[in-house]
C-alpha positions as CSV (number, residue, x, y, z in Angstrom):
1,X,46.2,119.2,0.4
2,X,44.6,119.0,-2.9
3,X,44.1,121.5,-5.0
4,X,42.0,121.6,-8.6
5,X,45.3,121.8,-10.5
6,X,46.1,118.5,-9.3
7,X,42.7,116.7,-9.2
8,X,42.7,114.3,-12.0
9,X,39.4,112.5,-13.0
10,X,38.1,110.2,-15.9
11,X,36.0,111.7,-19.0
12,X,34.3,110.4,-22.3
13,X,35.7,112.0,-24.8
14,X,34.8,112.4,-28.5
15,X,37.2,113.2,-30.9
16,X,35.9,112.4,-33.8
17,X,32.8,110.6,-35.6
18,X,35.1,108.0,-36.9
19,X,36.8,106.7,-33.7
20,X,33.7,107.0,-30.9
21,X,34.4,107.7,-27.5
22,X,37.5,107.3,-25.2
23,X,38.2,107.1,-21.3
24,X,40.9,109.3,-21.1
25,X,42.1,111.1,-17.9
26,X,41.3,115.1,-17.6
27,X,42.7,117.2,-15.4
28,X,40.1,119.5,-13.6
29,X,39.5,123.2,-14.3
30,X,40.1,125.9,-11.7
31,X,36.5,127.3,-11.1
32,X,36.0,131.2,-11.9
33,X,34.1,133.8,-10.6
34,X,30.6,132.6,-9.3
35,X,31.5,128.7,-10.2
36,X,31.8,125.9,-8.1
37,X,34.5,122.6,-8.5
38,X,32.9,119.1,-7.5
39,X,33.2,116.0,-7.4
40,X,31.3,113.7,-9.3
41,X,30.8,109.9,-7.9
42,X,29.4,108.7,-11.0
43,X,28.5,110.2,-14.7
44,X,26.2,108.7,-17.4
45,X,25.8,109.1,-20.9
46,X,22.4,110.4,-21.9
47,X,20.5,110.5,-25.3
48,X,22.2,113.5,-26.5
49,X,25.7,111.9,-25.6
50,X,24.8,109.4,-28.4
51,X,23.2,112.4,-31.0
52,X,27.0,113.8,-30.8
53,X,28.5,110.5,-31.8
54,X,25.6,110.2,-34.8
55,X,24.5,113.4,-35.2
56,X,21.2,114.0,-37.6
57,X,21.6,115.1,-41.3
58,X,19.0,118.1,-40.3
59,X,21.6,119.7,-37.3
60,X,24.9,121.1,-37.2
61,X,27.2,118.6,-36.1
62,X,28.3,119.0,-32.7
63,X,31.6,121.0,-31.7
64,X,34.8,118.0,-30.7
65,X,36.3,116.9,-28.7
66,X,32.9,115.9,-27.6
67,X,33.4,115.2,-23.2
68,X,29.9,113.2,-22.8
69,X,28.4,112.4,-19.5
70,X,26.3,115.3,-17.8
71,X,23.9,113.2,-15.3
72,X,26.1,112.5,-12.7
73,X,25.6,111.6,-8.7
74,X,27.5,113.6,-6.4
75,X,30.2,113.2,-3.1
76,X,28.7,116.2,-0.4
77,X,30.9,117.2,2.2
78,X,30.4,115.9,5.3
79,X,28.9,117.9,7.7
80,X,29.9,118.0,11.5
């Protein structure tokens, strides 16, 4: 059986302004209290993905690492 501790998946990932984003692997939380795990089939990068990688001189830069990628399609369980 798999359980969230082992589940491993693929994120975009901003370090710093200087080196852009990165595939890296990520292992994935354990959901708390009221919060649900899933799994993601696919995950785009959106507008504000790019505004963390060139952030404007009017905002506060964006906190990093930066894990872009929060319009994403989603596996449903299979029902009976």
């Amino acid at each position: 059986m798999t359980t969230p501790s082992t589940l491993i998946g693929k994120a975009a990932v901003l370090k710093d302004l200087d080196s852009g984003y990165e595939v890296v692997d990520k292992q994935a939380p354990s959901p708390g209290r009221g919060e649900a795990l899933v799994q993601l089939n696919f995950s785009g990068c959106c507008y504000t993905d790019t505004q963390a990688r060139f952030p404007s001189p009017n905002e506060p830069p964006p906190r990093r690492p930066h894990i872009g990628g929060h319009e994403g399609t989603l596996a449903s369980p299979r029902q009976p």
